[in-house]
C-alpha positions as CSV (number, residue, x, y, z in Angstrom):
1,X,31.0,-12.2,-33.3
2,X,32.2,-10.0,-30.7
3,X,28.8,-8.6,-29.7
4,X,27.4,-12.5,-29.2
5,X,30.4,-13.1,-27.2
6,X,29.3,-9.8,-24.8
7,X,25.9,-11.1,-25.0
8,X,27.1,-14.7,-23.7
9,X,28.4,-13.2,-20.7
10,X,26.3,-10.6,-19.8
11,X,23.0,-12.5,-19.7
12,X,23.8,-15.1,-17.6
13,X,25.5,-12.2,-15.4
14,X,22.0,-10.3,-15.4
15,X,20.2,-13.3,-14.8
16,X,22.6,-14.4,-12.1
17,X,21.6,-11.2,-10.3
18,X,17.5,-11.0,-10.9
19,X,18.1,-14.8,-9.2
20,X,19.8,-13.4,-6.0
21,X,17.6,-10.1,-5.8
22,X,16.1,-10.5,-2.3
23,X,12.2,-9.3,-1.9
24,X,11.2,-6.2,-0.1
25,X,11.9,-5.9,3.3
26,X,8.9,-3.5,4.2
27,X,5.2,-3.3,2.9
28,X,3.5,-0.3,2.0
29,X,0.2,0.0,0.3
30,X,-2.2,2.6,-0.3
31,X,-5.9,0.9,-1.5
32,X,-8.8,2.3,-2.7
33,X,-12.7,0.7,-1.5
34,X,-16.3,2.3,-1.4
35,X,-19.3,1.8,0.6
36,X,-22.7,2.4,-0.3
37,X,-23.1,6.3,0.7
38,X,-26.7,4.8,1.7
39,X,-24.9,3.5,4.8
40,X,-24.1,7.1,6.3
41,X,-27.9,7.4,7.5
42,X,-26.2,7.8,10.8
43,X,-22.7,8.4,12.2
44,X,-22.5,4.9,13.6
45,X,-23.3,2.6,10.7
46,X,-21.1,4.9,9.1
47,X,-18.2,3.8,11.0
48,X,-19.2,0.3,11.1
49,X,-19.2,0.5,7.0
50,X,-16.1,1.9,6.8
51,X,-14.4,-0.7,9.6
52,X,-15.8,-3.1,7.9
53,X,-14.3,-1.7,4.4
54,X,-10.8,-1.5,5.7
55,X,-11.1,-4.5,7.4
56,X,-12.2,-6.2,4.1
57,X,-8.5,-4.8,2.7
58,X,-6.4,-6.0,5.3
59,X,-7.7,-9.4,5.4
60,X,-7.8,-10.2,1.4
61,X,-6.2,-7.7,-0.3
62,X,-2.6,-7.4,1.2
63,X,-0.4,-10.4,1.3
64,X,1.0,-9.5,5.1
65,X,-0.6,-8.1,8.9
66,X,-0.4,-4.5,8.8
67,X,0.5,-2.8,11.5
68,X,-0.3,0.6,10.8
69,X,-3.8,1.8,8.7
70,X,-4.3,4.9,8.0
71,X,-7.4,6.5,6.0
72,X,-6.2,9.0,4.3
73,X,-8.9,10.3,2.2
74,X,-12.7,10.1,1.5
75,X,-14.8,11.4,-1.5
76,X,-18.6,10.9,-2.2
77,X,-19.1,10.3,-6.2
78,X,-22.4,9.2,-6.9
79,X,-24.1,6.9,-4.4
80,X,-20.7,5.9,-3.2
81,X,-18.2,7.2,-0.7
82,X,-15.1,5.9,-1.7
83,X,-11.8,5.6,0.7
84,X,-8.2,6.0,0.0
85,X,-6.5,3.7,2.7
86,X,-2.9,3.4,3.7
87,X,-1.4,0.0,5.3
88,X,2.0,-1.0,6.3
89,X,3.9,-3.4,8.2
90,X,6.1,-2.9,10.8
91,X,8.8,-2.3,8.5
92,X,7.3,-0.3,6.4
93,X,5.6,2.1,9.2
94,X,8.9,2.4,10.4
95,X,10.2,3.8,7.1
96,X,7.0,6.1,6.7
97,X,7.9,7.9,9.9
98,X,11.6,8.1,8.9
99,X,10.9,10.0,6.0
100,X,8.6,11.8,7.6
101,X,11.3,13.4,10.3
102,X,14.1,13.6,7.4
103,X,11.5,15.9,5.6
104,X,10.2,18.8,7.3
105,X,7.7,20.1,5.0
106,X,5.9,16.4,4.8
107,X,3.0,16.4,7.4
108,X,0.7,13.7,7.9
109,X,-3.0,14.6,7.2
């Protein structure tokens, strides 16, 4: 009896609080996309497919306008060059640089 009474109150407690939980404040998101590795005949169609790629990521698969992209890696597997992109909002850019200066021995690539 006693533990269905601690149960009574502490689930409507806990679900009192997931309710009230407010959504993150800042967006950071690291993606992964390819482009054909076909398309680095030259280095100008390279950088078109690779705008074009990150573009493609900012406009359908992040839910808010980053204002910070970053790409911070690139690896050919295959026919494909893959790219490890990082986006964040203003927010979030804003924490990315403030952890950068509290930690010394973090350096941007």
């Amino acid at each position: 009896m006693a533990k269905i009474r601690a149960l009574s109150i502490v689930v409507p407690l806990g679900l009192a609080l997931l309710a009230t939980a407010s959504p993150a404040r800042a967006y950071v998101v690291e993606a992964l996309t390819s482009v054909p590795a076909d398309e680095a005949a030259d280095k100008e169609t390279l950088e078109q497919a690779i705008r074009a790629a990150v573009a493609d990521i900012a406009t359908h698969a992040v839910a808010f306008t980053p204002t910070i992209v970053s790409l911070l890696e690139t690896k050919l597997v295959g026919d494909r060059i893959y790219l490890l992109v990082l986006l964040a909002d203003a927010a979030g850019e804003a924490e990315i640089f403030e952890i950068e200066s509290t930690q010394p021995g973090l350096q941007p690539r």
